[in-house]
Structure formats: C-alpha cells, structure tokens
Phi, psi and omega in degrees: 000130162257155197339314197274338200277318191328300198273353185252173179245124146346143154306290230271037166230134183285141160315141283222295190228097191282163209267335186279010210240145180314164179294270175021307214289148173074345200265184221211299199268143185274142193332120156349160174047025183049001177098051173239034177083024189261355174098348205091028147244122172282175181243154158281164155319119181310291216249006182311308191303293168307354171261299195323306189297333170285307183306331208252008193256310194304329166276350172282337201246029199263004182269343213221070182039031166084335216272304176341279201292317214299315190293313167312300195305275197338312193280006191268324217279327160293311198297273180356283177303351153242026147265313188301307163318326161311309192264047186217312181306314176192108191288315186329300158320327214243105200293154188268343142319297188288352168285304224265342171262354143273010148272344170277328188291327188296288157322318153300310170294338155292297171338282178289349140293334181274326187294320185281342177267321174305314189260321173276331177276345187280337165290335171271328158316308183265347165281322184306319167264004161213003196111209246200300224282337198271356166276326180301304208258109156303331188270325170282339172293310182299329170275282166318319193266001172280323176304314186282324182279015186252358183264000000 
C-alpha cells in the first residue's frame, strides 16, 4: 500500500454502520409501546393497584362476619378480569409490574373469598344451632356448650 491508501478505507468495503438503514433493522424485538406513539413508555394497569388493595382488604376483613370480605373479593375479582383482558389484548403496552400486582391482588382476593365463605357458612351454622341469642349472649354459649359437654 501506499503512503496515501494507508489513512482510507477500501473502495470495495461498506461503511460499518450507514445512516440509510431502518431504526429496526437487525433488532428482533419491536420498539417498546407497540409503535402507537407512547415513546417507549409504558403504563400501568388502570385497577391493578386497586385489586391489589381489595384483595388484601378482603382477607382482613373476613372476620366481620364474612359479608364485608366476600363482597371486596367479588369486586377485586371482576375488576382483575378485565385488566387482565388488557393486558392480554396488547401486554406491549402495559408495564410488567402492574400485571404481577394484579395476580398477586387477584390471589388475595380468591384467599379471602374462600375464608369469608368459610367464616359466613360457620356463622349460619351457629345461628341454625342455637339461634339469633347466641350471637349477643356470652354467657348463654357458656352454658349450651357445658350441657353438651356433661352428656
């Protein structure tokens, strides 16, 4: 080679990275936000937060005779199905966080459904076996359950 060829590039060699080439091109996976104009920023789930909050209201409150929690679970558990239909229609959109905090509120909210159907059939039980009084009267519970145990 000679002194001037040293410092150049071959003709019959293409620049490395030409300027003409698609953003795209070589990348596998498609731009963040499906391309609707979000920048490459995602969103959360609209109810993700809120099913979480429900779900996790719905196993606290399962003490205060089952009605409380059962009804926060139903509305966790509707709310749940349709962000999860969002984010199923085009997850691209949708942050991967606010899915996994609705599967986790979504799990809570089965949990505290079955414990408030647990705790409300043990309570229709106990009226179905002493009555109304047996919710008021301590002292009458104490007394029915020593009669069953001297027999």
């Amino acid at each position: 080679m000679s002194e001037e060829q040293q410092g150049q590039a071959p003709e019959n060699q293409e620049p490395k990275q030409p300027f003409n080439q698609p953003i795209n091109q070589g990348n596998q996976f498609p731009p963040q936000g499906g391309g609707f104009g979000f920048g490459g920023m995602q969103q959360a789930l609209p109810n993700a937060t809120a099913v979480l909050i429900l779900g996790i209201l719905s196993i606290v409150t399962c003490c205060c005779y089952g009605v409380v929690g059962l009804i926060l679970g139903i509305v966790a558990l509707v709310l749940a199905k349709k962000d999860k239909g969002l984010y199923l229609a085009n997850p691209s959109v949708y942050t991967e966080g606010s899915y996994k905090n609705l599967n986790a509120g979504r799990i809570c909210a089965i949990i505290g459904l079955v414990l408030n159907i647990i705790y409300l059939l043990m309570y229709i039980v106990l009226i179905a076996m002493f009555g109304f009084g047996i919710l008021s009267d301590q002292e009458a519970v104490k007394d029915i359950l020593m009669e069953m145990q001297n027999r």
